[in-house]
PAMARGU-493615 format. One record per residue (C-alpha): residue number from 0; residue in three letters; x, y, z. Coordinates in nm, 4 decimals. Layout:
BEGIN
R    i   aa        c1        c2        c3
R  NUM  Ala         X         Y         Z
...
This chain:
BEGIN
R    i   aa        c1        c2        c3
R    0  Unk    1.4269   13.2346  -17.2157
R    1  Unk    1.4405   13.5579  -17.0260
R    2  Unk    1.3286   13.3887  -16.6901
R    3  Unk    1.3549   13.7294  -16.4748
R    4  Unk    1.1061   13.8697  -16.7185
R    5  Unk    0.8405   13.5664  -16.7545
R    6  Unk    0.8096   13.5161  -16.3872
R    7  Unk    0.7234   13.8820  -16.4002
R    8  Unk    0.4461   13.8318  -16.6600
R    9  Unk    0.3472   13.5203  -16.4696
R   10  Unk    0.3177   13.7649  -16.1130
R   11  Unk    0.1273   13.9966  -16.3787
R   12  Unk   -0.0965   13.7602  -16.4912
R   13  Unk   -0.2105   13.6299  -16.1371
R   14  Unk   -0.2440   13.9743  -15.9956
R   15  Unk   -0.4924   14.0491  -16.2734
R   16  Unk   -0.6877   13.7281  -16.2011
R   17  Unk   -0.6824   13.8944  -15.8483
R   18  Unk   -0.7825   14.2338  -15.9112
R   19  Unk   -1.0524   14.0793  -16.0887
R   20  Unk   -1.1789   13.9042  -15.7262
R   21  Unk   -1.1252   14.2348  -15.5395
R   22  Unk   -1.3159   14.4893  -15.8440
R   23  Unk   -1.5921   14.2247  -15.7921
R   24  Unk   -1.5985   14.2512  -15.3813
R   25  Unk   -1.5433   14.6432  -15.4072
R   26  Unk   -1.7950   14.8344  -15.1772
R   27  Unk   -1.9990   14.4961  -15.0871
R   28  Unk   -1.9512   14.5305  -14.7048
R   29  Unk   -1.6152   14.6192  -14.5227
R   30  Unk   -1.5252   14.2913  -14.4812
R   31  Unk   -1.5083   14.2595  -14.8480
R   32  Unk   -1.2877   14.5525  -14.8371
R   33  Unk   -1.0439   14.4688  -14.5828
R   34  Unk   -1.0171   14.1381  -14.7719
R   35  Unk   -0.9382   14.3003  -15.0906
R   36  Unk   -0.6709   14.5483  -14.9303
R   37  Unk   -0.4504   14.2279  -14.8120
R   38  Unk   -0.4913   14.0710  -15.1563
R   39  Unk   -0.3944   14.3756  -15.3676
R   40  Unk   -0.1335   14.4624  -15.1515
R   41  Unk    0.1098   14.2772  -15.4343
R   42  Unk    0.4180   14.0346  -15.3316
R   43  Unk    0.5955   13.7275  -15.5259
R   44  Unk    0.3106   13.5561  -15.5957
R   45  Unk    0.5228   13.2670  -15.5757
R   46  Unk    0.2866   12.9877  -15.4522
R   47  Unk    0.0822   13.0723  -15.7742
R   48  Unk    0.3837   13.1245  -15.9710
R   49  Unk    0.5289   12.7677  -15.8527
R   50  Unk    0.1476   12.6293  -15.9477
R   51  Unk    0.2066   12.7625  -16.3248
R   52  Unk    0.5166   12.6393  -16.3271
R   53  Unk    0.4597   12.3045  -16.2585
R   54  Unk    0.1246   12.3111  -16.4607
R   55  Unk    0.3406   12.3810  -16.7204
R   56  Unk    0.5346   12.0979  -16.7467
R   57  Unk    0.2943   11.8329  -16.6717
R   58  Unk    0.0600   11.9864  -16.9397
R   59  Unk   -0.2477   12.1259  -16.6958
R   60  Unk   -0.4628   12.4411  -16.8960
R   61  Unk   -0.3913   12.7528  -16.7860
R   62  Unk   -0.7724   12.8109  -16.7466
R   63  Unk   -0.7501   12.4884  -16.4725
R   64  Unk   -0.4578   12.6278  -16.2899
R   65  Unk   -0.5995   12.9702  -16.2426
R   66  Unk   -0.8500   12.8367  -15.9678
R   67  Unk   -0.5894   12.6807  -15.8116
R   68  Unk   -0.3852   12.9953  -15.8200
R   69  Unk   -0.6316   13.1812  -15.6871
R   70  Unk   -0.7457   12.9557  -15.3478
R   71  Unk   -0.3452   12.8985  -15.3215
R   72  Unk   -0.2586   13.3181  -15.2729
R   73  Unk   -0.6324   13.3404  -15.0542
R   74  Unk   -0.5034   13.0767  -14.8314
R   75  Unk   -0.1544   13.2155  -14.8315
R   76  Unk   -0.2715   13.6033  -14.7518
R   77  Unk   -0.5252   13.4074  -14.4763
R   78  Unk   -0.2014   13.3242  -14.3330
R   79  Unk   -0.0360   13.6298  -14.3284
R   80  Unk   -0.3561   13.8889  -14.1975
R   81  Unk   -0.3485   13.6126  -13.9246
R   82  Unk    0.0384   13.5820  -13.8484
R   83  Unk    0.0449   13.9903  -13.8472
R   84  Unk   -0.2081   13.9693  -13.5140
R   85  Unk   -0.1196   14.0916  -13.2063
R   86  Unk   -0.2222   13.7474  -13.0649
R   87  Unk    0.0748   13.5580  -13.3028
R   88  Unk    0.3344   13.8128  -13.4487
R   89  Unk    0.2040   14.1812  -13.3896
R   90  Unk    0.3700   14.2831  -13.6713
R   91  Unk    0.2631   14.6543  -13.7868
R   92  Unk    0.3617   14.6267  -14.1668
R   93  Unk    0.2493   14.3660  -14.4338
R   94  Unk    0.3996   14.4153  -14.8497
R   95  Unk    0.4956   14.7731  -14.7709
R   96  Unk    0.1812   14.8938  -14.6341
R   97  Unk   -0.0092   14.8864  -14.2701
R   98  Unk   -0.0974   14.5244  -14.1571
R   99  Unk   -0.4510   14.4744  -14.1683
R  100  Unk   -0.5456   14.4701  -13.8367
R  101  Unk   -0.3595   14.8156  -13.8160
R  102  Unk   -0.5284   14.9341  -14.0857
R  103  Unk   -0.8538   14.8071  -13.9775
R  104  Unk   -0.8692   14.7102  -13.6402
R  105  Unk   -0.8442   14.3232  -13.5117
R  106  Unk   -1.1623   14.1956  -13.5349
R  107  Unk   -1.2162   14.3065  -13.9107
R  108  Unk   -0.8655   14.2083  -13.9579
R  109  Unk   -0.9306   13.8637  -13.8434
R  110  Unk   -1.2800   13.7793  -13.9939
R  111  Unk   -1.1209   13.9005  -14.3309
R  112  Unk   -0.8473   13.5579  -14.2888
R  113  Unk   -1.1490   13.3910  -14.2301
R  114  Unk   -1.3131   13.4593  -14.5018
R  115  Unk   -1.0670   13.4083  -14.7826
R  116  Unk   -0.9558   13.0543  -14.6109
R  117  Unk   -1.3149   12.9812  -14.6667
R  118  Unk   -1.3780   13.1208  -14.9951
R  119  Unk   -1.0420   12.9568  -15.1471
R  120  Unk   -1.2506   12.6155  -15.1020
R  121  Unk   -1.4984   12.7042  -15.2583
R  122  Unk   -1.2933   12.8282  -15.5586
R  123  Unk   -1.1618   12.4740  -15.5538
R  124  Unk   -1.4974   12.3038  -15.5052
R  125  Unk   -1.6518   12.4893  -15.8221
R  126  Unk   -1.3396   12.3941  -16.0508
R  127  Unk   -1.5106   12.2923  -16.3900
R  128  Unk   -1.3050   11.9510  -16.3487
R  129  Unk   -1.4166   11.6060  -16.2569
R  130  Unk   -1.5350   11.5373  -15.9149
R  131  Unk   -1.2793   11.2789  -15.8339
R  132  Unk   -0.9736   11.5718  -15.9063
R  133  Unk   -1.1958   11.8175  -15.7295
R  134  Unk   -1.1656   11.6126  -15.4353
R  135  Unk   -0.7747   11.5550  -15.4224
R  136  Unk   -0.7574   11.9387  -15.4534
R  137  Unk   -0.9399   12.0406  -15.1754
R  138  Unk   -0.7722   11.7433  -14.9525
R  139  Unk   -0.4696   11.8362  -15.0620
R  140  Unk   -0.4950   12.2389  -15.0232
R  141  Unk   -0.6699   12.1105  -14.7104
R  142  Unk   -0.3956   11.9188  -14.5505
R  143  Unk   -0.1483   12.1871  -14.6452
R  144  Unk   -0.4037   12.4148  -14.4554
R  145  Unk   -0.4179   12.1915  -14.1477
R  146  Unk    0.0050   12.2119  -14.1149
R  147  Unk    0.0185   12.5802  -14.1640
R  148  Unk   -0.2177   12.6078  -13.8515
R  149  Unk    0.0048   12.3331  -13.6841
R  150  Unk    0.3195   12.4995  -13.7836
R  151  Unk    0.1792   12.8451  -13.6098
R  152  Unk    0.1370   12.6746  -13.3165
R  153  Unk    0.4680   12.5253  -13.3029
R  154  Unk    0.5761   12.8795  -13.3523
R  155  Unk    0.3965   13.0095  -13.0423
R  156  Unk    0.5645   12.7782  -12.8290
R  157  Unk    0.8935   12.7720  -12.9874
R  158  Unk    0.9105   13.1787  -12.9179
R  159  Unk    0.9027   13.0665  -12.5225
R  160  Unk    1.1341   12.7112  -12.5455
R  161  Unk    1.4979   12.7143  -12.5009
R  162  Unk    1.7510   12.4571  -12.6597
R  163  Unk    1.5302   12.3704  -12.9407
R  164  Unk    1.7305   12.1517  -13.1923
R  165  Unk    1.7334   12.1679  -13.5725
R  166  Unk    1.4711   11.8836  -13.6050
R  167  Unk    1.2994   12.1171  -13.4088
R  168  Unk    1.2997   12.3784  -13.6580
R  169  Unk    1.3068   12.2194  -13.9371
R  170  Unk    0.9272   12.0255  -13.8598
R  171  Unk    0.8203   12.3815  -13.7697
R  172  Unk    0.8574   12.5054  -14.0568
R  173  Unk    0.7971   12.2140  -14.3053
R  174  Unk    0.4389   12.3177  -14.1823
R  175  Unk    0.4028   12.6521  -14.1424
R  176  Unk    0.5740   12.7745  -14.4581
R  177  Unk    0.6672   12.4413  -14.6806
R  178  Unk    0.3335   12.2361  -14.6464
R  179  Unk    0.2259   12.5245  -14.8505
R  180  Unk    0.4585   12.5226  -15.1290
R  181  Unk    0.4479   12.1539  -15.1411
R  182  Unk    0.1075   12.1755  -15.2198
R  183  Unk    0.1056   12.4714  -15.4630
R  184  Unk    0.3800   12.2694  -15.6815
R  185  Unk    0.1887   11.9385  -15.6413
R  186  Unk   -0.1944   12.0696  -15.7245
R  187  Unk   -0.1650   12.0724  -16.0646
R  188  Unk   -0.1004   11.6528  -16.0573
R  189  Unk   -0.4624   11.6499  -15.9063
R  190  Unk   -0.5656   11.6769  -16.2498
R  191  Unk   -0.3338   11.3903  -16.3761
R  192  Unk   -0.4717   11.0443  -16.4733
R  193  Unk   -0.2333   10.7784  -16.3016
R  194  Unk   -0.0041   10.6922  -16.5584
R  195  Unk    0.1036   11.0487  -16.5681
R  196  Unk    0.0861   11.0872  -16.1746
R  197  Unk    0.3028   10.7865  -16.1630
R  198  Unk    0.5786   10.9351  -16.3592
R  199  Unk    0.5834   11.3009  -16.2656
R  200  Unk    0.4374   11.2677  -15.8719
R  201  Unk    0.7712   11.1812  -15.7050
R  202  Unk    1.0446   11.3754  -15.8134
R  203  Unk    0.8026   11.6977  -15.7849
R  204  Unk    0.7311   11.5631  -15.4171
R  205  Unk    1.1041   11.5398  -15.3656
R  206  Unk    1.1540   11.8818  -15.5556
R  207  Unk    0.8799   12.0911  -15.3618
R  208  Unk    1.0019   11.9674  -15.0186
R  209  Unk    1.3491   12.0799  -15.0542
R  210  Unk    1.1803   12.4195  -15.2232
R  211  Unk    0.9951   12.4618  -14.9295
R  212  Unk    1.3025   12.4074  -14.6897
R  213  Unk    1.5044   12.6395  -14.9142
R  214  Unk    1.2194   12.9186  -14.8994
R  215  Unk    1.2391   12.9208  -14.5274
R  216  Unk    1.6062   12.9351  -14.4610
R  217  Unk    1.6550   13.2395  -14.6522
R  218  Unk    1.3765   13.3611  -14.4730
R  219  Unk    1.5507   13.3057  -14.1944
R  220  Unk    1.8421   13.4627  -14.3043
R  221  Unk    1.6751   13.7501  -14.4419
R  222  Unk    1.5578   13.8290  -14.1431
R  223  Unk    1.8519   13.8726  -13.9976
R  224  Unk    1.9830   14.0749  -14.2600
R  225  Unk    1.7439   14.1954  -14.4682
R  226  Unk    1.5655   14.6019  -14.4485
R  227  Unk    1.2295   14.6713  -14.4159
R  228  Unk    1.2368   14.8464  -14.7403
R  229  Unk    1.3669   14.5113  -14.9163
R  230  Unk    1.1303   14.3177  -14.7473
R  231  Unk    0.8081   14.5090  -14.7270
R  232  Unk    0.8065   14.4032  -14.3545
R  233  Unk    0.9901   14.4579  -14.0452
R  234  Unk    1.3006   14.2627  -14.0065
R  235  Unk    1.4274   14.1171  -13.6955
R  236  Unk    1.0723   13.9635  -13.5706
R  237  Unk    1.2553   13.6251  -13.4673
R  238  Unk    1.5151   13.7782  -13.2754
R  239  Unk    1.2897   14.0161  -13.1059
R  240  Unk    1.0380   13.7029  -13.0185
R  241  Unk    1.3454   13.4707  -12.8960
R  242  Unk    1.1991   13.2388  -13.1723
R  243  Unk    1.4365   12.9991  -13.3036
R  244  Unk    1.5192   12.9183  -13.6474
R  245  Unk    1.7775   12.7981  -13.8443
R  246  Unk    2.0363   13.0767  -13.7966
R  247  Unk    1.9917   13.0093  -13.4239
R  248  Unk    2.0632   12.6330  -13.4180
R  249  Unk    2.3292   12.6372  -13.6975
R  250  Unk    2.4815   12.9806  -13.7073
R  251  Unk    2.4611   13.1648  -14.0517
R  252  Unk    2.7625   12.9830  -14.2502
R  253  Unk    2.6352   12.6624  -14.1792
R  254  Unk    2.2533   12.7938  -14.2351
R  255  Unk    2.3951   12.9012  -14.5864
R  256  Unk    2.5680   12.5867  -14.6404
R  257  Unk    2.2165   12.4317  -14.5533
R  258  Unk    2.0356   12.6397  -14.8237
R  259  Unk    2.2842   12.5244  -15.1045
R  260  Unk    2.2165   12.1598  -15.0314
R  261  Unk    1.8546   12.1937  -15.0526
R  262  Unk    1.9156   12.3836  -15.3457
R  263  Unk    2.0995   12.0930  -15.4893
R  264  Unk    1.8641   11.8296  -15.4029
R  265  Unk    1.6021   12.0294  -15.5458
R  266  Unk    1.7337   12.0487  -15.8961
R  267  Unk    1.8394   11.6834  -15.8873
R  268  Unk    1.4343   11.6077  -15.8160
R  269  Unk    1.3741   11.7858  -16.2205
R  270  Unk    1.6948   11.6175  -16.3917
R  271  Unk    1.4936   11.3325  -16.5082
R  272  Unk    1.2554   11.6039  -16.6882
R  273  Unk    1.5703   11.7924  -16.8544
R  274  Unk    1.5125   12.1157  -17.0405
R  275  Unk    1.1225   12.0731  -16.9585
R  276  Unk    1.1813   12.2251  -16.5930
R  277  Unk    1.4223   12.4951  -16.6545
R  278  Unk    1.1647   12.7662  -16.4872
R  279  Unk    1.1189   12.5460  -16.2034
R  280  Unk    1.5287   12.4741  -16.1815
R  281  Unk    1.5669   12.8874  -16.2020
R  282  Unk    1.2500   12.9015  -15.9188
R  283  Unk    1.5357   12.7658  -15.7235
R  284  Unk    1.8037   13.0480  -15.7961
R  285  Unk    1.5306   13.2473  -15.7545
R  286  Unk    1.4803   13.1778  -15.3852
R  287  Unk    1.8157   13.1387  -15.3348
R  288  Unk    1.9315   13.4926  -15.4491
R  289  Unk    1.5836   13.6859  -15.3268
R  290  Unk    1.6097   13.9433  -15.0779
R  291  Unk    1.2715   13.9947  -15.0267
């Protein structure tokens, strides 16, 4: 399979599924509007992606996992309209265009996070699937929720703290960017019964944790290196807000070196699944290689 092109048609397919949501919000109030800038504004798609992808291999409908794709890329732009803030990152560009809160002004900027954090529940909680799956959704996009908020914080006082460590760093982003992706590989098992949960719940744990850790690290990295153009955002934010991050504690050879070893232990996680996970193995080259 031509993996380049079908996570392309997957990124396709969920930006439909979201243009959808925003043609439906169109014109209702500004709120509405500002919302549907930050959601249109493209990306990866790659918490939805990694959803499909692991929908796919544990057998979960398509028509099930768009829901779930849907409240994972609200909460994920939530995340983003709020890092952008003046109060967190003040960052003035967001996907190649003009942050929201630049765009729109802060206060429109911030109800608009609001608003799709609270509406991606609600997605979940009106999921045409039993109650008791409904439920492990919600606490599980929920807890994912709660460490992205933690992480932030973490990320507010790491900009001011000297000699942080790489436990540090690593627990600071486990929740700001990998409780996330954790839970956007691990929502489709909501809809498991237990036998299957039993056999496919730990090595995708094991997989989507070292995912997540990968994700971040060339974040880091890219950061460093990357161009605004590449990126769709300005580079250098950590260095400019003293924030450390892997690079900082490990220097970029050893960061690198980092990033392959996650990489490895990722793929081992989908070994016992064989050809069955080759789009989530190449999800892995795929973060590995990005420079976006």
């Amino acid at each position: 399979m031509d993996f380049p092109s079908y996570y392309n048609r997957l990124v396709f397919l969920v930006s439909g599924w979201i243009e959808e949501e925003c043609a439906e919000r169109e014109g209702v109030s500004l709120l509405d509007d500002v919302a549907g800038y930050c959601l249109s504004a493209g990306g990866k798609r790659f918490r939805p992606v990694a959803a499909l992808a692991a929908g796919d291999l544990v057998g979960v409908s398509v028509e099930w996992l768009k829901p779930i794709c849907l409240a994972l890329e609200y909460i994920h732009t939530f995340s983003l309209i709020h890092d952008d803030l003046p109060a967190l990152d003040n960052d003035d560009v967001r996907r190649g265009r003009p942050t929201a809160h630049r765009q729109f002004g802060e206060g429109p900027a911030l109800l608009a996070g609001d608003l799709l954090f609270t509406e991606a529940f609600k997605i979940l909680a009106d999921m045409d699937v039993p109650p008791s799956a409904r439920i492990k959704l919600v606490e599980l996009v929920a807890g994912a929720s709660r460490d992205l908020c933690h992480g932030q914080m973490l990320d507010i006082s790491a900009s001011a703290r000297q000699g942080a460590t790489l436990a540090d760093v690593k627990l600071r982003h486990q929740k700001k960017t990998g409780a996330l992706i954790e839970a956007s590989v691990l929502a489709p098992t909501c809809l498991l019964g237990e036998e299957e949960l039993r056999r496919f719940q730990p090595s995708l744990e094991k997989y989507a944790r070292h995912l997540g850790l990968l994700f971040q690290i060339v974040d880091d990295i890219l950061d460093r290196i990357g161009t605004e153009e590449e990126m769709g955002r300005s580079p250098g934010s950590d260095q400019r807000r003293a924030t450390p991050t892997y690079l900082t504690v490990l220097g970029e050879q050893q960061a690198r070196e980092l990033a392959e070893h996650s990489a490895e232990e990722a793929r081992s996680a989908l070994r016992p699944f064989g050809e069955r996970a080759a789009f989530l193995e190449w999800l892995i080259d795929f973060v590995l290689q990005r420079n976006g």
